[in-house]
CHARMM internal coordinates of N, CA and C (Angstrom, degrees):
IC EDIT
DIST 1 N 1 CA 1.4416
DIST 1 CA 1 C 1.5215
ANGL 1 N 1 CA 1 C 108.12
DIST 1 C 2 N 1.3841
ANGL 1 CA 1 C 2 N 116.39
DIHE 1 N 1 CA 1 C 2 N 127.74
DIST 2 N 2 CA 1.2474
ANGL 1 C 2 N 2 CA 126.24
DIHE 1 CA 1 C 2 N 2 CA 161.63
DIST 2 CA 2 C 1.6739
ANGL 2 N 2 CA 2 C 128.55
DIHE 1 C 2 N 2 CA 2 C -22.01
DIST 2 C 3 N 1.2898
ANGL 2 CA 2 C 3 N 139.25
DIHE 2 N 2 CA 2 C 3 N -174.19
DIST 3 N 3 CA 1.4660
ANGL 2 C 3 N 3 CA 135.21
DIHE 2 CA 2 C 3 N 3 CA 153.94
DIST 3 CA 3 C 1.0877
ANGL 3 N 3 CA 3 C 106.56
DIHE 2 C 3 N 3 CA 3 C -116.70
DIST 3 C 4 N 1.5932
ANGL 3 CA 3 C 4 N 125.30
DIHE 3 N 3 CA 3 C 4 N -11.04
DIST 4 N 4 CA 1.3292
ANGL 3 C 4 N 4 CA 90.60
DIHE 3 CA 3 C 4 N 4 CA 166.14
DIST 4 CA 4 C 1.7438
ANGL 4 N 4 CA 4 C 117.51
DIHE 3 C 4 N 4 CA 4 C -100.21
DIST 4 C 5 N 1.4455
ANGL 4 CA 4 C 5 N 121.07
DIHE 4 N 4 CA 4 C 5 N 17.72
DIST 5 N 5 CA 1.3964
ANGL 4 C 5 N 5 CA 120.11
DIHE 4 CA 4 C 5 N 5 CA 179.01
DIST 5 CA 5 C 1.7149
ANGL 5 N 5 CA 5 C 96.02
DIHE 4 C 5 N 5 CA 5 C -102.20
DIST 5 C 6 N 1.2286
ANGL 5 CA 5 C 6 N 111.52
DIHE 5 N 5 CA 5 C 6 N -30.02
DIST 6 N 6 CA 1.4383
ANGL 5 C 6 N 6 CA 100.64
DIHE 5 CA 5 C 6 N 6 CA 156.26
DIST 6 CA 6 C 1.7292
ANGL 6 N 6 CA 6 C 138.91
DIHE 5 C 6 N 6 CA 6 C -73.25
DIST 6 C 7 N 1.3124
ANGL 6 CA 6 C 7 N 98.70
DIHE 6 N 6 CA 6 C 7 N -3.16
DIST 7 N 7 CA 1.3434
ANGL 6 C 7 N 7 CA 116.08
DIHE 6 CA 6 C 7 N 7 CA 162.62
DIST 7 CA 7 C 1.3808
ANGL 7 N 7 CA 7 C 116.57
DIHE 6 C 7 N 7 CA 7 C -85.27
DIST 7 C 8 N 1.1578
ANGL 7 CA 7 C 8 N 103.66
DIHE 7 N 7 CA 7 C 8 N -44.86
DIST 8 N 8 CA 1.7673
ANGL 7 C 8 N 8 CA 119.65
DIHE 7 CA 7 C 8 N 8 CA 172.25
DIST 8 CA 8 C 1.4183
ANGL 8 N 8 CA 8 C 109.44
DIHE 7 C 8 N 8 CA 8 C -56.35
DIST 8 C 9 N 1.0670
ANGL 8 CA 8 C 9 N 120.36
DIHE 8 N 8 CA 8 C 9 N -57.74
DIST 9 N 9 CA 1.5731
ANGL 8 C 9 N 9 CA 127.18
DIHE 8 CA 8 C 9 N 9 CA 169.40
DIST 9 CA 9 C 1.3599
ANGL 9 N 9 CA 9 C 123.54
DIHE 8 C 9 N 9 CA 9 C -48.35
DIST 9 C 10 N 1.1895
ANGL 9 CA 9 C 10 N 135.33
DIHE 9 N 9 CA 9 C 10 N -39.93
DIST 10 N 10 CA 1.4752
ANGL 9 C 10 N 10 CA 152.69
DIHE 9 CA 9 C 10 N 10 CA 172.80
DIST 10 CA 10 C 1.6192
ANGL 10 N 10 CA 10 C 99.50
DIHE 9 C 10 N 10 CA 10 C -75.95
DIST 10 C 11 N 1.5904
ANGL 10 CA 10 C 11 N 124.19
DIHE 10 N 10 CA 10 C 11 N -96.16
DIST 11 N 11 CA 1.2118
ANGL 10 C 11 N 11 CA 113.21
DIHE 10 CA 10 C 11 N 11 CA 171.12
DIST 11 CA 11 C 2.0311
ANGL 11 N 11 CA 11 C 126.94
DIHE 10 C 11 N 11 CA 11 C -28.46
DIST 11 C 12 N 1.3189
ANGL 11 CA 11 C 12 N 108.87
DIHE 11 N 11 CA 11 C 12 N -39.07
DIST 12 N 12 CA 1.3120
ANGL 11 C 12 N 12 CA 91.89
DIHE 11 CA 11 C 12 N 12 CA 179.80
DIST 12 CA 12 C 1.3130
ANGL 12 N 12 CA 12 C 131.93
DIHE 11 C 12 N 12 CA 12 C 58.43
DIST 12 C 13 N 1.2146
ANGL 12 CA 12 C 13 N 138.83
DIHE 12 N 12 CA 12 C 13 N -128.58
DIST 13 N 13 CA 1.5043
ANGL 12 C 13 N 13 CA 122.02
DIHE 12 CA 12 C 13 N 13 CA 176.04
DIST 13 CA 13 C 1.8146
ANGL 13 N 13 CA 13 C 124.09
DIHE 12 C 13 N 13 CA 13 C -81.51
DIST 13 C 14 N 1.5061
ANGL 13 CA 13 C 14 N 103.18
DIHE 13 N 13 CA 13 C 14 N 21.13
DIST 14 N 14 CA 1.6094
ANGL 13 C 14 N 14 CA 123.14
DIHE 13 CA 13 C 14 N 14 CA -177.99
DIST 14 CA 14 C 1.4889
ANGL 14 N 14 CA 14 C 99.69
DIHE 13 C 14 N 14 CA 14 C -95.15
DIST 14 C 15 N 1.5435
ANGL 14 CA 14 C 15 N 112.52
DIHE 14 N 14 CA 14 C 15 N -31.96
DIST 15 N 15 CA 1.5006
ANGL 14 C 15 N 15 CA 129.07
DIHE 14 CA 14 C 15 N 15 CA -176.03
DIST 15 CA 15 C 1.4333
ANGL 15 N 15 CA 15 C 114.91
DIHE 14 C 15 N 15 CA 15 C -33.31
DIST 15 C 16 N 1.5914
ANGL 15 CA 15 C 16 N 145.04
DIHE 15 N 15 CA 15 C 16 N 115.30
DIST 16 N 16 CA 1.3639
ANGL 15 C 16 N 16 CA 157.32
DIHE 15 CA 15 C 16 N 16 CA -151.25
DIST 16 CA 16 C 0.9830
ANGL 16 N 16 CA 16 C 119.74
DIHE 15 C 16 N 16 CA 16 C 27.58
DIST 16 C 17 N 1.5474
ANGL 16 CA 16 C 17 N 127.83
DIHE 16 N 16 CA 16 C 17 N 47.28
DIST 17 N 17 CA 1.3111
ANGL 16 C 17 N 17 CA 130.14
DIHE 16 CA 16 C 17 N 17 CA -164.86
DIST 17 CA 17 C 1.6972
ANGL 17 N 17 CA 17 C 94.90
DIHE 16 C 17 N 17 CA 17 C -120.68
DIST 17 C 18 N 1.2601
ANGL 17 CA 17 C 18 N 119.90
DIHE 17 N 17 CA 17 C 18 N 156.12
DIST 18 N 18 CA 2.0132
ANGL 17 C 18 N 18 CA 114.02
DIHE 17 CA 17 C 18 N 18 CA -175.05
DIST 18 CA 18 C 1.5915
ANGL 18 N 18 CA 18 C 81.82
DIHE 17 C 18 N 18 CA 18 C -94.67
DIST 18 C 19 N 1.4163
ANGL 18 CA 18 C 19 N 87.24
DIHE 18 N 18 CA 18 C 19 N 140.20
DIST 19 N 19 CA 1.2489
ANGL 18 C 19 N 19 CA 117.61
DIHE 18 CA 18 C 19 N 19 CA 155.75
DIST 19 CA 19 C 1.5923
ANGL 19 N 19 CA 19 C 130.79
DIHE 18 C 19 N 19 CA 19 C -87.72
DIST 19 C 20 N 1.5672
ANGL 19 CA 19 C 20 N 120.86
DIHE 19 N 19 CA 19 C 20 N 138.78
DIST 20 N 20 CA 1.3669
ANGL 19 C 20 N 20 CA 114.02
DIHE 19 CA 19 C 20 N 20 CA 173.28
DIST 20 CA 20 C 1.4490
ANGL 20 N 20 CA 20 C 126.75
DIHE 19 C 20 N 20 CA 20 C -43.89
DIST 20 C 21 N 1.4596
ANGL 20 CA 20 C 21 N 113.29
DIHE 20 N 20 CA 20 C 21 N 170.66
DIST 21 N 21 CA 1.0401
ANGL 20 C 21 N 21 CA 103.27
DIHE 20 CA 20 C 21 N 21 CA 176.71
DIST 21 CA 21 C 1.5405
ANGL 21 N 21 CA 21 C 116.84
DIHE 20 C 21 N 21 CA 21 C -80.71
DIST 21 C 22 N 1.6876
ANGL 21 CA 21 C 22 N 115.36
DIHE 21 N 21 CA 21 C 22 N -26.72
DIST 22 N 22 CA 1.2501
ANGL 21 C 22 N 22 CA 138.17
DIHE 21 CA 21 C 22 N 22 CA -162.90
DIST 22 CA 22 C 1.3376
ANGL 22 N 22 CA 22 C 82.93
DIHE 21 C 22 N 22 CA 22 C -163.68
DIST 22 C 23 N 2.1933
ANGL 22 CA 22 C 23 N 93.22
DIHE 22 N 22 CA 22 C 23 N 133.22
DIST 23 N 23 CA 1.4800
ANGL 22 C 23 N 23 CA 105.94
DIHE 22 CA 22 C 23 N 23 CA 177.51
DIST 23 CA 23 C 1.4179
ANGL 23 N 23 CA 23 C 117.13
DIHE 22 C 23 N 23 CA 23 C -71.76
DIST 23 C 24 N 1.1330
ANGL 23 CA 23 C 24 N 123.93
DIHE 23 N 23 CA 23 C 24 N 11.63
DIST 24 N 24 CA 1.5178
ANGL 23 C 24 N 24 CA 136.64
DIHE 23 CA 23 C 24 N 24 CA -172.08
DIST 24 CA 24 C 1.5363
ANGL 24 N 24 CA 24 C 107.57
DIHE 23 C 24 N 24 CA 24 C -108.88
DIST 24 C 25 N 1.0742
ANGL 24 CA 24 C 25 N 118.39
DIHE 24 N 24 CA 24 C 25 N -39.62
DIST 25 N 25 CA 1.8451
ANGL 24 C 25 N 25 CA 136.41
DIHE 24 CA 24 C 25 N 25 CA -171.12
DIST 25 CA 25 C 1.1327
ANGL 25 N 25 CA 25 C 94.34
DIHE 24 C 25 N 25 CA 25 C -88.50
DIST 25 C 26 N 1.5898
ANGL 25 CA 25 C 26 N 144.06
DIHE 25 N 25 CA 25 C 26 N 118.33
DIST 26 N 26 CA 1.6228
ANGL 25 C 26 N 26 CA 150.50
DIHE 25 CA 25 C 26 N 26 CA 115.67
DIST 26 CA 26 C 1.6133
ANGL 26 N 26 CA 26 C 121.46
DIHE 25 C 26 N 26 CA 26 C -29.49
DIST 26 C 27 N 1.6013
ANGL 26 CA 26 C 27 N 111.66
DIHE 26 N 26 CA 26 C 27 N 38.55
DIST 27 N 27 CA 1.3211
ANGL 26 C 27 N 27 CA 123.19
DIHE 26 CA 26 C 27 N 27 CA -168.45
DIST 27 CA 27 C 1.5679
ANGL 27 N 27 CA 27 C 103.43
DIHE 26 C 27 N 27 CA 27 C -112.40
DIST 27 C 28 N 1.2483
ANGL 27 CA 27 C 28 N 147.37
DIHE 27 N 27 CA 27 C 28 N 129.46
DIST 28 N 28 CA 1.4565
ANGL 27 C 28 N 28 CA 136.52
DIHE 27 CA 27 C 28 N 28 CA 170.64
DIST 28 CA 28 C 1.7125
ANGL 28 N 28 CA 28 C 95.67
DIHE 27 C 28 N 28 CA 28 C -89.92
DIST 28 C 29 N 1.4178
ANGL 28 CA 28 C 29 N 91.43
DIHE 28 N 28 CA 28 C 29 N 168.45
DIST 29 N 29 CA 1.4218
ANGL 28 C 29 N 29 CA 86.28
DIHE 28 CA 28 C 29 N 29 CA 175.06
DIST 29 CA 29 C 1.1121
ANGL 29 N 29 CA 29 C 110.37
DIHE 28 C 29 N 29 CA 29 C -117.53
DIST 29 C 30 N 1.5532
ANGL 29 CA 29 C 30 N 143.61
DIHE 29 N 29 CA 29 C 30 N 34.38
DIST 30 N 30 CA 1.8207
ANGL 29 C 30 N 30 CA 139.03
DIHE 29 CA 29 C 30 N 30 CA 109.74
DIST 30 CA 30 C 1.5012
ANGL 30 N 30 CA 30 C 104.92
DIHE 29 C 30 N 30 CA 30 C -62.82
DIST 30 C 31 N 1.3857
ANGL 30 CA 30 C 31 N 137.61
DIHE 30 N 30 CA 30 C 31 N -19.47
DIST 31 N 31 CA 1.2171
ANGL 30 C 31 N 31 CA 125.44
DIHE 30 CA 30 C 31 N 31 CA 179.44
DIST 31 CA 31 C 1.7164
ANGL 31 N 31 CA 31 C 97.43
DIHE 30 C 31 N 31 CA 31 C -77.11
DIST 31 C 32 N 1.6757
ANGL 31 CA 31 C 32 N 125.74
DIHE 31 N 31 CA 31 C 32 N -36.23
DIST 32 N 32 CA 1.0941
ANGL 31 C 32 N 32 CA 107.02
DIHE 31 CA 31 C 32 N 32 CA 177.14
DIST 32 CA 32 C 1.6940
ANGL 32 N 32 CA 32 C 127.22
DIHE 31 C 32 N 32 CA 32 C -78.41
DIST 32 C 33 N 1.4199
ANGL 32 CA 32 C 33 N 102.66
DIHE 32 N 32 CA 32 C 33 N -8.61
DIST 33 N 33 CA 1.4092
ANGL 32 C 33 N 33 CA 97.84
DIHE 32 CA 32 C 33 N 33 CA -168.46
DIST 33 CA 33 C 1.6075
ANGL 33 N 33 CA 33 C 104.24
DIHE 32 C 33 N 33 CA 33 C -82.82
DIST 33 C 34 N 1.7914
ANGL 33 CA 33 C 34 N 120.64
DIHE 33 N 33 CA 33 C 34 N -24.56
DIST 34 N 34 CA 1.0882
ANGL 33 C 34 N 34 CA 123.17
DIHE 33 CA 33 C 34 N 34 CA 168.86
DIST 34 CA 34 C 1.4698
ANGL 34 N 34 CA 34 C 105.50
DIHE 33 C 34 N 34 CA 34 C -43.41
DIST 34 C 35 N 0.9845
ANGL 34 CA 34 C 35 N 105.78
DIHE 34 N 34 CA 34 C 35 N -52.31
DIST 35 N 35 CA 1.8667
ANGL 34 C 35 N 35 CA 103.30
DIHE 34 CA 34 C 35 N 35 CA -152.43
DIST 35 CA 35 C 1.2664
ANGL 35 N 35 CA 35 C 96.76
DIHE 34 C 35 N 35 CA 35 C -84.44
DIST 35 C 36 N 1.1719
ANGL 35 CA 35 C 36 N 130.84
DIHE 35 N 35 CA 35 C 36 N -13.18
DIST 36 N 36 CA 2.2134
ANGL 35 C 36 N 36 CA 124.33
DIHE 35 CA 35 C 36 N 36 CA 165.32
DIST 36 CA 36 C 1.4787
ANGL 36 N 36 CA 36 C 81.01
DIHE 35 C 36 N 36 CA 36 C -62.48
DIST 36 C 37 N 1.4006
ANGL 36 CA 36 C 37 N 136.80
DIHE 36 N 36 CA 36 C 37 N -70.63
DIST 37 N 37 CA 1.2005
ANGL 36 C 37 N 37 CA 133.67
DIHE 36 CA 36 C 37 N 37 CA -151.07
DIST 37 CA 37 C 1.6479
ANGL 37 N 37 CA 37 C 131.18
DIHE 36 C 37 N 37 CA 37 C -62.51
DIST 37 C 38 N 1.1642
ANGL 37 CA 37 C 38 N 92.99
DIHE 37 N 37 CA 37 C 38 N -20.32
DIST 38 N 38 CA 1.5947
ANGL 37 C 38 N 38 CA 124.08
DIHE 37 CA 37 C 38 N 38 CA 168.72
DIST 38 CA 38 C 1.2441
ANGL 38 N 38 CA 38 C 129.68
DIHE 37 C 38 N 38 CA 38 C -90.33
DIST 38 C 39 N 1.1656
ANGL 38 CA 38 C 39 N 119.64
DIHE 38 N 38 CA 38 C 39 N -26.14
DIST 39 N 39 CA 1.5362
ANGL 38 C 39 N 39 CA 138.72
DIHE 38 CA 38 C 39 N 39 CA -164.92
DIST 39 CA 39 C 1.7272
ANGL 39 N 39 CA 39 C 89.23
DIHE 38 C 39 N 39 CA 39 C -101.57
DIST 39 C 40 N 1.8767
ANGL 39 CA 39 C 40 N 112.54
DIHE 39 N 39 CA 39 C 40 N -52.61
DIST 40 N 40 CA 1.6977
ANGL 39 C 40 N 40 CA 105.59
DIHE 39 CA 39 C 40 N 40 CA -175.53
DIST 40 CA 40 C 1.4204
ANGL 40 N 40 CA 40 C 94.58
DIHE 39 C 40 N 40 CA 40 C -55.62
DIST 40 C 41 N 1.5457
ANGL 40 CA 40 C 41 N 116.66
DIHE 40 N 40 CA 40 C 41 N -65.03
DIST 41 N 41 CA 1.6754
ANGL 40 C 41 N 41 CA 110.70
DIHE 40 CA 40 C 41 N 41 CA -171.48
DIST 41 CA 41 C 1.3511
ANGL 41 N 41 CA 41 C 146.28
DIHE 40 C 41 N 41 CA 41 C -52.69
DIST 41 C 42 N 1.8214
ANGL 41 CA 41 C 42 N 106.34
DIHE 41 N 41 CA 41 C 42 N 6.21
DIST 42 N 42 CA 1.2974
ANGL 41 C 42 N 42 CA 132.26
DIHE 41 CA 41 C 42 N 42 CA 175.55
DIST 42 CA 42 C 1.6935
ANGL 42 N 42 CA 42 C 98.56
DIHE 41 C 42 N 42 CA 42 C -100.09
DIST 42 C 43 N 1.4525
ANGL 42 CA 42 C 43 N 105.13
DIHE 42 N 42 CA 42 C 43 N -52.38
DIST 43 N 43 CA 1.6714
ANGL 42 C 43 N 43 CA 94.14
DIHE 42 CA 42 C 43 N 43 CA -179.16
DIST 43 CA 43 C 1.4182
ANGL 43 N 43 CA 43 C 119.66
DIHE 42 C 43 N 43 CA 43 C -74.52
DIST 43 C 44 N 1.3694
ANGL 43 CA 43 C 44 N 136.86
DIHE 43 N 43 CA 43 C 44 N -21.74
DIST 44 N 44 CA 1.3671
ANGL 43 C 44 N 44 CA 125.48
DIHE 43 CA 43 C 44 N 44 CA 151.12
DIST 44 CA 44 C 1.6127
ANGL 44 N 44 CA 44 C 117.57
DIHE 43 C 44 N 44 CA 44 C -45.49
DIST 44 C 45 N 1.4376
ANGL 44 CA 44 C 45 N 118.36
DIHE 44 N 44 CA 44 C 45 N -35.57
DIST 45 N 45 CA 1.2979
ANGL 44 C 45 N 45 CA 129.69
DIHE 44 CA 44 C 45 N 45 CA 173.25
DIST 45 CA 45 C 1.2213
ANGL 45 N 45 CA 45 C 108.88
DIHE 44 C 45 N 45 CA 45 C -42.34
DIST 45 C 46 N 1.3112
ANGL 45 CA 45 C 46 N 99.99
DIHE 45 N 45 CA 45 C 46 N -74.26
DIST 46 N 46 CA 1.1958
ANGL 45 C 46 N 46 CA 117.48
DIHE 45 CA 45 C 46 N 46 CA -178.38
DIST 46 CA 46 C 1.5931
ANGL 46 N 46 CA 46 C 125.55
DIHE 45 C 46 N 46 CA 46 C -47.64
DIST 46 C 47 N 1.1485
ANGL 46 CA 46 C 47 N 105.34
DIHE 46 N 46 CA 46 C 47 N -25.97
DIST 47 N 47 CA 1.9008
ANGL 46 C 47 N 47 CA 105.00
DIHE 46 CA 46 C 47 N 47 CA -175.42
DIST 47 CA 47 C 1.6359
ANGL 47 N 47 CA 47 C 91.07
DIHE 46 C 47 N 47 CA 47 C -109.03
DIST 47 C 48 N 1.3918
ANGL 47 CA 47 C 48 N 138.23
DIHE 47 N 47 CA 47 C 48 N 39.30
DIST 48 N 48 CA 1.4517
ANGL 47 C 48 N 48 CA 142.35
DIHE 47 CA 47 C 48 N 48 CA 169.99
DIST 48 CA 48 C 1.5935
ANGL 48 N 48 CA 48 C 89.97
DIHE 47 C 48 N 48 CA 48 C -111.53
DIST 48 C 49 N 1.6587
ANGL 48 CA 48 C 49 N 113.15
DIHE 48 N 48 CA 48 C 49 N -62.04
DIST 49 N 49 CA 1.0843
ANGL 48 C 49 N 49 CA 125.75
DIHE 48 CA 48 C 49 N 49 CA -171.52
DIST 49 CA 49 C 1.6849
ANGL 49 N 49 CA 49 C 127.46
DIHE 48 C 49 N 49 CA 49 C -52.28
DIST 49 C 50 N 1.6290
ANGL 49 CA 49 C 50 N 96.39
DIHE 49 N 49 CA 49 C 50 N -39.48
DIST 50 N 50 CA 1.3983
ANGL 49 C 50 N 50 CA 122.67
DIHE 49 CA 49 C 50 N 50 CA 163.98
DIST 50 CA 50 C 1.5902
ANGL 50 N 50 CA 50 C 120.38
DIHE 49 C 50 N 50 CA 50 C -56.94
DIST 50 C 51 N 1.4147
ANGL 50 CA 50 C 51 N 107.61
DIHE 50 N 50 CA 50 C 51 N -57.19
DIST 51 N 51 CA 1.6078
ANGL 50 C 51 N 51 CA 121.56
DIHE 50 CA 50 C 51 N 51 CA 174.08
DIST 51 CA 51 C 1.3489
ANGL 51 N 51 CA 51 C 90.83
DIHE 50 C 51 N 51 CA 51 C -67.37
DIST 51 C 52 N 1.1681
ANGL 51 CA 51 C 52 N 169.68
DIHE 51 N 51 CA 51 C 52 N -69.54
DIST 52 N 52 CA 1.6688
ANGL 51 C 52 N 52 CA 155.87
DIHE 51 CA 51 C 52 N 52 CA -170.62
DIST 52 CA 52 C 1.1603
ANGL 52 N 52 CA 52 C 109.84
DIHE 51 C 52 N 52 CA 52 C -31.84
DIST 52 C 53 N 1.3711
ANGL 52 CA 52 C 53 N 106.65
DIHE 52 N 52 CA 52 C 53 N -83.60
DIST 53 N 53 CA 1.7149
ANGL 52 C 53 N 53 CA 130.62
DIHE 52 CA 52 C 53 N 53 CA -176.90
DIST 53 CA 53 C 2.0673
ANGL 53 N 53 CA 53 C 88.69
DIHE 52 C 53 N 53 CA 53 C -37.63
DIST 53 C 54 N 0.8881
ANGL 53 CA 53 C 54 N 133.42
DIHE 53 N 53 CA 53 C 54 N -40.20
DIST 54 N 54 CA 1.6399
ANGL 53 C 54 N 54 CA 136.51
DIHE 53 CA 53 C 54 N 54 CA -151.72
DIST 54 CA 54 C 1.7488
ANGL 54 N 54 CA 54 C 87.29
DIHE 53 C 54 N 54 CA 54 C -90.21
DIST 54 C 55 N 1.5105
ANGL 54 CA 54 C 55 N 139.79
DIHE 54 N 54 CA 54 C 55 N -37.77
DIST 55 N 55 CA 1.1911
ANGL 54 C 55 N 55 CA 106.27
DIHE 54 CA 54 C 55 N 55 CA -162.08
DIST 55 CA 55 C 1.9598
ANGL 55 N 55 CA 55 C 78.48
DIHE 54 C 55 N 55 CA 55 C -104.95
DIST 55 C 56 N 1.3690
ANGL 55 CA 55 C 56 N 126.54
DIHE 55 N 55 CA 55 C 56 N -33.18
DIST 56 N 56 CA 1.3700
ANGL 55 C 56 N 56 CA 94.28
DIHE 55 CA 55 C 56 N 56 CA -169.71
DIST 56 CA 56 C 1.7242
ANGL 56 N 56 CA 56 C 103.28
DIHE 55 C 56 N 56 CA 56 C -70.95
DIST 56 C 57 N 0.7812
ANGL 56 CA 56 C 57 N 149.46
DIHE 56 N 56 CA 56 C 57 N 9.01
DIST 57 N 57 CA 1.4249
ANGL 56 C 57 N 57 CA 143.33
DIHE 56 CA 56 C 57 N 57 CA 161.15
DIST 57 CA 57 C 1.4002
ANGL 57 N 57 CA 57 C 110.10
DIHE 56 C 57 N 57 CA 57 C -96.11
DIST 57 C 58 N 1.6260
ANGL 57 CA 57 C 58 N 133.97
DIHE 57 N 57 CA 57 C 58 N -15.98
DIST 58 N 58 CA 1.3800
ANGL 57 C 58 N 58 CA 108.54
DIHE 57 CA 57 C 58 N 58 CA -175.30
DIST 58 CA 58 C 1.7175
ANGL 58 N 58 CA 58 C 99.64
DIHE 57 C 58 N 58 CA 58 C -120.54
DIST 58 C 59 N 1.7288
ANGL 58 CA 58 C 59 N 113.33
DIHE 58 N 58 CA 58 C 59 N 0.73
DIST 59 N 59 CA 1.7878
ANGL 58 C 59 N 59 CA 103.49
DIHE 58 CA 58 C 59 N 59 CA -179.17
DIST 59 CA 59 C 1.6268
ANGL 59 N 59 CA 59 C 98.37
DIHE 58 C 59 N 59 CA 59 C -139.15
DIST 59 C 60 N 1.1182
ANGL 59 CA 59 C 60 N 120.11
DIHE 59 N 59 CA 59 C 60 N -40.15
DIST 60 N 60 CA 1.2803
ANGL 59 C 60 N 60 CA 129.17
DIHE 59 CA 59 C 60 N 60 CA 157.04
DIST 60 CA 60 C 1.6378
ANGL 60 N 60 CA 60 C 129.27
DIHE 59 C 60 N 60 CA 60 C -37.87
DIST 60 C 61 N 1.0279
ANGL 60 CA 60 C 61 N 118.99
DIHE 60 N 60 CA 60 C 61 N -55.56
DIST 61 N 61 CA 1.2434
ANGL 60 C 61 N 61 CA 137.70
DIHE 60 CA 60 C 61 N 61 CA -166.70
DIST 61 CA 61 C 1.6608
ANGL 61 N 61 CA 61 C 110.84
DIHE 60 C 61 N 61 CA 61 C -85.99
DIST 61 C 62 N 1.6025
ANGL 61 CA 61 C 62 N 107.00
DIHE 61 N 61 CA 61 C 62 N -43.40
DIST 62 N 62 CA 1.4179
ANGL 61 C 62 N 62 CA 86.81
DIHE 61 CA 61 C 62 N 62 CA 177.01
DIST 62 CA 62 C 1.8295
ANGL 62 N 62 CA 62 C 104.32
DIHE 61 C 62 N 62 CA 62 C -92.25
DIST 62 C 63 N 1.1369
ANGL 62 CA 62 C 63 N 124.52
DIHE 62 N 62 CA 62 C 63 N 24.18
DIST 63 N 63 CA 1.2702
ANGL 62 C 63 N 63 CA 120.76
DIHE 62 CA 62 C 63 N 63 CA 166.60
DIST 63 CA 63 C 1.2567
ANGL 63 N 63 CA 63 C 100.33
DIHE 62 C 63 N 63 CA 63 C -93.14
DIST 63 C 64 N 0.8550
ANGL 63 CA 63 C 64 N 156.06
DIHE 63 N 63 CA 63 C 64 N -1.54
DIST 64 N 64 CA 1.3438
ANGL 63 C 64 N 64 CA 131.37
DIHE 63 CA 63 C 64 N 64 CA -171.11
DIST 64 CA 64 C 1.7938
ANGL 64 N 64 CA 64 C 88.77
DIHE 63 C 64 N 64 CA 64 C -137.70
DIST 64 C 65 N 1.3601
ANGL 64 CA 64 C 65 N 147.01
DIHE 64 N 64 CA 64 C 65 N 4.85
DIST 65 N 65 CA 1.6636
ANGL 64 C 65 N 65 CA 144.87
DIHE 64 CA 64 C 65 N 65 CA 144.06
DIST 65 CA 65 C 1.5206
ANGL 65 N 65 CA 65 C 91.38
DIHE 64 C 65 N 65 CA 65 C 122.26
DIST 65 C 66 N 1.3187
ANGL 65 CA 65 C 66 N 124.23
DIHE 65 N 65 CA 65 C 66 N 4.31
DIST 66 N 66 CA 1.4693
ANGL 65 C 66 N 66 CA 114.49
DIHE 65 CA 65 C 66 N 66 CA -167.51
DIST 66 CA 66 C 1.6964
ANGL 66 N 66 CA 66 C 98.70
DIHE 65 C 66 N 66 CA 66 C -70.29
DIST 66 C 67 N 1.1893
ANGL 66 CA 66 C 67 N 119.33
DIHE 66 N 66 CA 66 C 67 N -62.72
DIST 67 N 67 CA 1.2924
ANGL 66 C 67 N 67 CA 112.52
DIHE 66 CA 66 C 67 N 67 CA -175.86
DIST 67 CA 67 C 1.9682
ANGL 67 N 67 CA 67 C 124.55
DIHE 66 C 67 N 67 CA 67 C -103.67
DIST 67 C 68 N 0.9087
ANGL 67 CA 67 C 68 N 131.55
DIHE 67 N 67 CA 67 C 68 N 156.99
DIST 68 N 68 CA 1.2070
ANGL 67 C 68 N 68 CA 131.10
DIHE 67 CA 67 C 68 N 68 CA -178.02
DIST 68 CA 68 C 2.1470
ANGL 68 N 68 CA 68 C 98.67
DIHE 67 C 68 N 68 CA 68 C -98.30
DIST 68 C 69 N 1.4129
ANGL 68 CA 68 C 69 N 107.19
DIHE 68 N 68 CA 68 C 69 N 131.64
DIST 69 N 69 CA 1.5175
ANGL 68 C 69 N 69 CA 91.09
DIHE 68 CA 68 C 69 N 69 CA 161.45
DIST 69 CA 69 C 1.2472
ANGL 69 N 69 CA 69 C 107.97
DIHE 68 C 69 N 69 CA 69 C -129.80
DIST 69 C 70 N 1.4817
ANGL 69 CA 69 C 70 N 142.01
DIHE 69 N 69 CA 69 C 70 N 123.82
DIST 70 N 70 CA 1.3778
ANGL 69 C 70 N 70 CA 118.46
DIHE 69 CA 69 C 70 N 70 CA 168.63
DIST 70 CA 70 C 1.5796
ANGL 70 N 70 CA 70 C 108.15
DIHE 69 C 70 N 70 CA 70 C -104.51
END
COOR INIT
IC SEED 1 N 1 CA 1 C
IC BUILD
């Protein structure tokens, strides 16, 4: 007999189903890899948004009288 019909046999109705990440946590773990992937693609966001705000406030801004820098 195979290992995976002996896996099938043992698991039973658990058989190709995702497992948690932790039997305590209601988290799958494609539900966690989404959110690495989501969470990195918010903080790159975030440091695009950051570097903007940084040159129109430090070269932008005093070109045109909005801000003073000395």
């Amino acid at each position: 007999m195979g290992d995976s019909k002996r896996r099938k046999e043992i698991l039973g109705d658990q058989y190709g189903q995702e497992q948690n990440i932790f039997p305590w946590l209601p988290i799958k773990k494609s539900q966690a890899q989404q959110f690495v992937k989501w969470s990195t693609r918010g903080a790159w966001l975030g440091i695009g948004v950051l570097i903007a705000y940084w040159v129109l406030i430090r070269f932008i801004g005093p070109s045109l009288g909005w801000w003073q820098v000395s």
